[in-house]
C-alpha positions in Angstrom: 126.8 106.7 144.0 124.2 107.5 146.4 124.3 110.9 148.9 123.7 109.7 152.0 121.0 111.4 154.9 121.5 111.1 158.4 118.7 111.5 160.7 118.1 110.6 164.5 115.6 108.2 164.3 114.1 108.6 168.5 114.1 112.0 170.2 117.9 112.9 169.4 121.2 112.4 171.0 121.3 108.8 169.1 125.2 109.2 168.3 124.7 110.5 165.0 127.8 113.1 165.3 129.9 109.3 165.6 128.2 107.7 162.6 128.2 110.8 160.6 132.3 111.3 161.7 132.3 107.5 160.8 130.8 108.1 157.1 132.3 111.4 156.3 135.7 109.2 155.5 134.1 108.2 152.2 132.1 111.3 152.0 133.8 114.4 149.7 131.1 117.0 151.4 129.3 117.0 155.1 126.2 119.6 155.2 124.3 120.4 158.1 120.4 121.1 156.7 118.6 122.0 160.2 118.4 123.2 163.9 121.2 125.2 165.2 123.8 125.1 168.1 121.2 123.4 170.5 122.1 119.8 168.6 125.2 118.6 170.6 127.7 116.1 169.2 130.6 114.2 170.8 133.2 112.6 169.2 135.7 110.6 170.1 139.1 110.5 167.9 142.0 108.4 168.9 141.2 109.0 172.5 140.9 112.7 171.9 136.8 114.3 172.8 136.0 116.9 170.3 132.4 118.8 171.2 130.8 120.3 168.0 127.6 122.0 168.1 126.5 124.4 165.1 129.3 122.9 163.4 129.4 119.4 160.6 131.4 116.8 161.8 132.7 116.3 159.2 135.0 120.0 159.7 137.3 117.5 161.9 138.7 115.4 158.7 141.1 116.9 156.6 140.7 117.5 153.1 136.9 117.5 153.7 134.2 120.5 152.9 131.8 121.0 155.9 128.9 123.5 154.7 126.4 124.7 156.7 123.1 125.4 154.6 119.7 127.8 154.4 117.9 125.5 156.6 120.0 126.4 160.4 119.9 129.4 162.3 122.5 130.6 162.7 124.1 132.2 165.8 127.5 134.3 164.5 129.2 134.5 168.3 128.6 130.6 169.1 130.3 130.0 165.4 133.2 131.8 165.8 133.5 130.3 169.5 133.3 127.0 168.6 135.8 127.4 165.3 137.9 128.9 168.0 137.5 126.3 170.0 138.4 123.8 167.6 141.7 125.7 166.5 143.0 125.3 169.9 142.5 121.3 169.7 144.9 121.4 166.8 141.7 121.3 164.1 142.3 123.2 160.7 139.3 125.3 160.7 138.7 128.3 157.9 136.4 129.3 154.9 138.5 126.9 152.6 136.8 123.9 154.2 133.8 125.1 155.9 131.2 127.2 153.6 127.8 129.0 155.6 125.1 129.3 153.5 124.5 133.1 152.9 120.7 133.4 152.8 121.4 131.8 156.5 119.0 132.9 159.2 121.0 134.5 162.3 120.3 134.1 166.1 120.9 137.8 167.7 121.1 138.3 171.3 117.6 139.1 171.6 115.9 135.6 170.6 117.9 134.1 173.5 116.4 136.4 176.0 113.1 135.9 174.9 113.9 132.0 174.4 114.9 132.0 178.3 111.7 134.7 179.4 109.2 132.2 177.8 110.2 129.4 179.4 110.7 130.8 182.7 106.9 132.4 182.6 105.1 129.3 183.6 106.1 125.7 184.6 102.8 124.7 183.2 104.0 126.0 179.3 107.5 125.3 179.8 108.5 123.2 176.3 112.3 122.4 177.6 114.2 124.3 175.3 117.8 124.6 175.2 116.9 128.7 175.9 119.4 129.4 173.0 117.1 131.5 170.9 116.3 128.6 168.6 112.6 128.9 168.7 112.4 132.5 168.0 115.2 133.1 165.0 112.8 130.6 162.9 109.8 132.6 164.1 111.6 135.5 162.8 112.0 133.7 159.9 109.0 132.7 159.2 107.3 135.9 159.7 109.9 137.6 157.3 111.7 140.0 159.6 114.9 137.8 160.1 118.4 138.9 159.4 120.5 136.9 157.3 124.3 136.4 157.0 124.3 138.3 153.5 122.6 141.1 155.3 126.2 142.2 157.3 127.3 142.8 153.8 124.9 145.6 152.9 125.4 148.7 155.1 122.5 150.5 153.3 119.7 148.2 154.1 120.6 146.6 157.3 119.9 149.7 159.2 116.2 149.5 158.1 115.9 145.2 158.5 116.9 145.9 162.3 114.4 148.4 162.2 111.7 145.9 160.7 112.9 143.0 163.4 112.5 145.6 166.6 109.1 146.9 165.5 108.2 143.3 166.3 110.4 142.6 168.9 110.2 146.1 171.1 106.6 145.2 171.3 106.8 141.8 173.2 109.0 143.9 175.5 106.5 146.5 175.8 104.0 144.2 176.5 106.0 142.4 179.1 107.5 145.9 180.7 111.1 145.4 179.6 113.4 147.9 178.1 113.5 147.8 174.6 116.6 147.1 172.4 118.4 149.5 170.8 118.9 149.2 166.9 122.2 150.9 166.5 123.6 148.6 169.3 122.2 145.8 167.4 124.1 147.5 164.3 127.1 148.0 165.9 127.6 144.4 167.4 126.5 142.9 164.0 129.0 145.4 161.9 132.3 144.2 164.1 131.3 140.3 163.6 130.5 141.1 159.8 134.4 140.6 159.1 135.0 137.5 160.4 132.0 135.7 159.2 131.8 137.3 155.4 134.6 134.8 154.7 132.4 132.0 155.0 129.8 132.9 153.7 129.0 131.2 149.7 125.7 130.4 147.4 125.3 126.8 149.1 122.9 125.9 146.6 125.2 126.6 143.9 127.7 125.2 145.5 126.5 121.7 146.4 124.6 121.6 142.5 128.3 121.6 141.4 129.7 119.3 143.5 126.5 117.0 143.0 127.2 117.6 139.2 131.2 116.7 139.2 130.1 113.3 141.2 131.3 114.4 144.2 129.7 112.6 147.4 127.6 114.8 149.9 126.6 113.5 153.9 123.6 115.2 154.9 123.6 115.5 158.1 120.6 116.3 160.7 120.2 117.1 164.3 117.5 116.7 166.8 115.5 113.4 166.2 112.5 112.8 163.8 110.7 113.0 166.8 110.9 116.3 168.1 110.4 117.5 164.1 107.4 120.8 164.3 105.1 118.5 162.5 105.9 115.2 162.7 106.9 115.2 166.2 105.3 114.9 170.1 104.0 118.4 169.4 104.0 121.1 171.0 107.3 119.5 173.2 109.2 119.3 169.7 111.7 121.8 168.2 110.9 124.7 165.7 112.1 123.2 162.5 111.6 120.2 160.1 113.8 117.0 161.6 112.7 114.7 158.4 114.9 113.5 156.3 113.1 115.6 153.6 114.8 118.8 155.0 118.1 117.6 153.9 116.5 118.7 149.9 115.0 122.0 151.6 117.9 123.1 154.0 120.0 122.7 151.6 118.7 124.4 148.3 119.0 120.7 146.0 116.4 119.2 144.8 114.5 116.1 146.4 117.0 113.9 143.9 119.5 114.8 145.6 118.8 112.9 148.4 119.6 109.0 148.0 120.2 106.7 151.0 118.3 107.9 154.4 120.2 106.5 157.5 118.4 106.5 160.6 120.1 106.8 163.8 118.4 105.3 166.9 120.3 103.8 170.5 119.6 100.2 171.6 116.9 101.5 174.4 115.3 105.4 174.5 115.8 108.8 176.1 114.7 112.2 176.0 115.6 115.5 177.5 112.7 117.8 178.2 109.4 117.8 178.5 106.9 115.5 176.6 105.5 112.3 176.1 107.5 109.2 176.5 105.6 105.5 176.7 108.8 103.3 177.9 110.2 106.0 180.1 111.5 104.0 183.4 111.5 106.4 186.4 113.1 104.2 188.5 116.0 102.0 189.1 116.3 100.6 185.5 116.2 103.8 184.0 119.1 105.4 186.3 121.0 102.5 185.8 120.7 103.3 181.9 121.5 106.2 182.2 124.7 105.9 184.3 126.0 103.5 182.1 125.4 105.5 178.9 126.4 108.9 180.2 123.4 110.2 179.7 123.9 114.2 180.0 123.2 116.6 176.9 126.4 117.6 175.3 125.4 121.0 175.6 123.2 121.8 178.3 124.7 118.9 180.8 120.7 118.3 182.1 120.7 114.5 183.1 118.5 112.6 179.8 115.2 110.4 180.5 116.0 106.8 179.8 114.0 104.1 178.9 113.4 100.8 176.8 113.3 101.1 173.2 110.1 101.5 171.5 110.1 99.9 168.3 106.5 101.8 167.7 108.3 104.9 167.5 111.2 103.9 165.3 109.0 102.3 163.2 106.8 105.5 162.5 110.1 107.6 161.7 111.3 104.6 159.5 108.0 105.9 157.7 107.8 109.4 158.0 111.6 109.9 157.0 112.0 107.5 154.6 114.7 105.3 156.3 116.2 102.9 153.9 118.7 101.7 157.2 119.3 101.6 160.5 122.2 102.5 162.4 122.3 101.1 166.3 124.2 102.2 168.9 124.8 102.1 172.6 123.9 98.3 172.2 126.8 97.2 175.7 124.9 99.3 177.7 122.1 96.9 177.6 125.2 94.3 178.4 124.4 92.0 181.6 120.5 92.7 182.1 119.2 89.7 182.8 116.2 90.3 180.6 115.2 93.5 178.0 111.7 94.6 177.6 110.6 96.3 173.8 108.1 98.0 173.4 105.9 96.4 170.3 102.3 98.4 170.5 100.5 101.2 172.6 97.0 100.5 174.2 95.3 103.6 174.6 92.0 104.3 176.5 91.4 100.4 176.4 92.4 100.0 173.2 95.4 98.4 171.0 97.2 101.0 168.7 100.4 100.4 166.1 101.4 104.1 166.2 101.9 107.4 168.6 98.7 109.4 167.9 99.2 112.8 166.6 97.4 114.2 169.6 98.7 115.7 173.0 96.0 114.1 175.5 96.3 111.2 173.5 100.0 110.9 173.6 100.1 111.4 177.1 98.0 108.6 178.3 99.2 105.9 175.8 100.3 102.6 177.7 103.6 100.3 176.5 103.0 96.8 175.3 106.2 94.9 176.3 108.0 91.9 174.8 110.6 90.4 177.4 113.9 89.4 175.3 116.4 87.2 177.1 119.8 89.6 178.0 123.4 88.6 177.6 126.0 88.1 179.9 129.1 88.8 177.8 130.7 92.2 176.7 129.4 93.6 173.6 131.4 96.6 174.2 134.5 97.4 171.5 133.1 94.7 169.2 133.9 95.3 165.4 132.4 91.8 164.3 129.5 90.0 164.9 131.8 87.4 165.3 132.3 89.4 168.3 129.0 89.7 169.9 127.2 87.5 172.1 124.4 85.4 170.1 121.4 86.8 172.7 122.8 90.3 171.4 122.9 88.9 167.9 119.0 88.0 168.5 118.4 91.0 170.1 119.3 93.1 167.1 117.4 90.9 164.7 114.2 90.9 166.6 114.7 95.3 166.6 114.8 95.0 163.0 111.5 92.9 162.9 109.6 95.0 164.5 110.4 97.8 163.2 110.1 96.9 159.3 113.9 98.3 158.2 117.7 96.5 158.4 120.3 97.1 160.5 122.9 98.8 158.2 125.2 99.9 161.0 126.2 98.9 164.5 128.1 100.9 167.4 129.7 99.7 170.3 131.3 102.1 171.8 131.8 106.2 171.1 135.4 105.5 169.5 135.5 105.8 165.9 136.4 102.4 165.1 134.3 100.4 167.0 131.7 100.1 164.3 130.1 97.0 162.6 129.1 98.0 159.1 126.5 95.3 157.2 125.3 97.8 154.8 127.4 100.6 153.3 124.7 103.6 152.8 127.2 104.9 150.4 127.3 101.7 147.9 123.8 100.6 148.7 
């Protein structure tokens, strides 16, 4: 039995909260391994729209274990909102089958303030973050000064890690002629959550090593896109952690052997929110009419996505860089009734013919699409669960995607309901 990785395979927003919702049925255990409650996901249950964001999708089956792992940060009041939340849409929520990794790092109040100041300084080195502190909690981490969930459990040294973080923090404010925070605040506010989030809170990487070890089946599941990973990614307009399917191993505390089947999650065309490079983006016409049809708005932050056609230069890198061993495709009906579809199959930069996105930010920016022209398809591919079901153009639409872009199609979406799904390859049996 393989584990199975999920990872957005574009820029993120690829519908991988669906497939993973779609998988967990066969899964025993859904982790999340990166980002925090910036990643959006909407699902769509027997007509019912269930919004998770920090949360595994797989919390909304019963009898399942959603863990959260090391590699999130971790913001305690968005948690507890969104478990809320999902308690009042009749959603069995509670540390029996939802685990937080202890050596979690948490997002305070204070990384979303400076998340927001940044980006409001200057237009010119605005990134297009989500302004919910993101960015700052993993610089925390990284420069060893972060609190962590097992730190509310240790009244003798917190007082002295909140110390540690404002030395840092109190400075930037200095610097920038704002007030500066007050630690026992800080103390206080973290010391009433401490209660309700304690509960959760277990050795992931012990846990999962058991489960691993008593054959129990574990969903990995990612956020973002492979795209906007810190190193991989259209740097600097990418997020602050590791997207790659190798951060399911890391974020998790298991071993790289853990990790068995890597499904990649890309939509029939391409968007983006935010700043950054993007080759096939289509300012125009086309691209609103995508975007109309495919509801295009981030599940969190509402700001209207960039739409375009799909660049199988892209996919093809992340098939490399993460790993992928399949592809799941979704959104293909609202390419339904275009008369023709353009792919992008190359880049010519500076004169020049190209197979990849340079890892450059000059370069990436003045890169030029090479298009193939693909006849469209009249007929609704919407709600199809066959391929008996789908129009033969679509049919040759999907093989030509996996041509050029070196990897199968294991999975095909029509629609955000959880049933319309065309499965050819089972990542869990593969």
């Amino acid at each position: 039995m393989a584990n199975v990785v999920v990872v957005g395979a574009q820029w993120g927003d690829e519908g991988k909260g669906k497939i993973v919702d779609w998988l967990s049925e066969q899964a025993d255990i859904v982790v999340r391994f990166q980002g925090g409650h910036n990643a959006g996901h909407t699902l769509v249950i027997n007509g019912q729209t269930y919004k998770l964001a920090l949360l595994p999708s797989g919390v909304l089956r019963p009898s399942k274990l959603a863990v959260i792992g090391n590699g999130v940060v971790f913001d305690a009041q968005a948690f507890l909102d969104e478990v809320e939340r999902l308690k009042g849409q009749g959603v069995a929520v509670g540390p029996e089958n939802l685990r937080v990794a202890e050596n979690v790092t948490l997002i305070l109040p204070l990384h979303r303030e400076l998340d927001a100041m940044r980006e409001d300084a200057s237009a010119a080195t605005a990134i297009g973050t989500t302004r919910r502190g993101i960015g700052p909690a993993y610089e925390d981490k990284v420069g060893r000064r972060a609190i962590r969930l097992m730190d509310l459990a240790d009244h003798q040294t917190l007082p002295h890690k909140i110390e540690r973080l404002l030395t840092h923090h109190n400075a930037l404010r200095r610097g920038m002629k704002l007030p500066e925070f007050d630690g026992a605040q800080i103390l206080k506010e973290l010391m009433a959550m401490a209660p309700k989030l304690l509960p959760y809170a277990d050795t992931v990487w012990r846990l999962l090593d058991i489960k691993r070890r008593e054959g129990k089946r574990i969903l990995f599941e990612g956020a973002q896109g492979a795209l906007l990973d810190v190193d991989h990614g259209t740097y600097p307009y990418v997020t602050s952690s590791n997207t790659v399917a190798a951060q399911a191993a890391t974020g998790t505390g298991m071993g790289p052997g853990a990790v068995g089947y890597v499904l990649g999650i890309c939509k029939a065309y391409t968007t983006r929110v935010g700043q950054g490079p993007f080759p096939t983006e289509q300012d125009n016409e086309i691209g609103r009419k995508i975007g109309e049809r495919g509801r295009e708005f981030g599940t969190n932050t509402g700001r209207p996505r960039r739409c375009g056609w799909f660049d199988a230069v892209l996919v093809r890198q992340t098939v490399r860089t993460c790993g992928i061993s399949g592809l799941a495709l979704t959104k293909l009906d609202i390419l339904d009734g275009f008369d023709s579809i353009q792919v992008c199959t190359g880049y010519r930069l500076d004169g020049k013919e190209i197979d990849h996105l340079p890892a450059g930010e000059g370069a990436q920016a003045r890169v030029e699409p090479i298009y193939e022209t693909i006849e469209g398809w009249k007929e609704p591919t919407a709600n199809a669960r066959s391929w008996a079901d789908l129009p033969a153009q679509a049919i040759k639409y999907v093989r030509r995607v996996e041509e050029l872009v070196g990897c199968p199609i294991a999975l095909l979406s029509t629609s955000p309901e959880r049933e319309d799904t065309i499965l050819v390859q089972n990542p869990f049996e593969a």
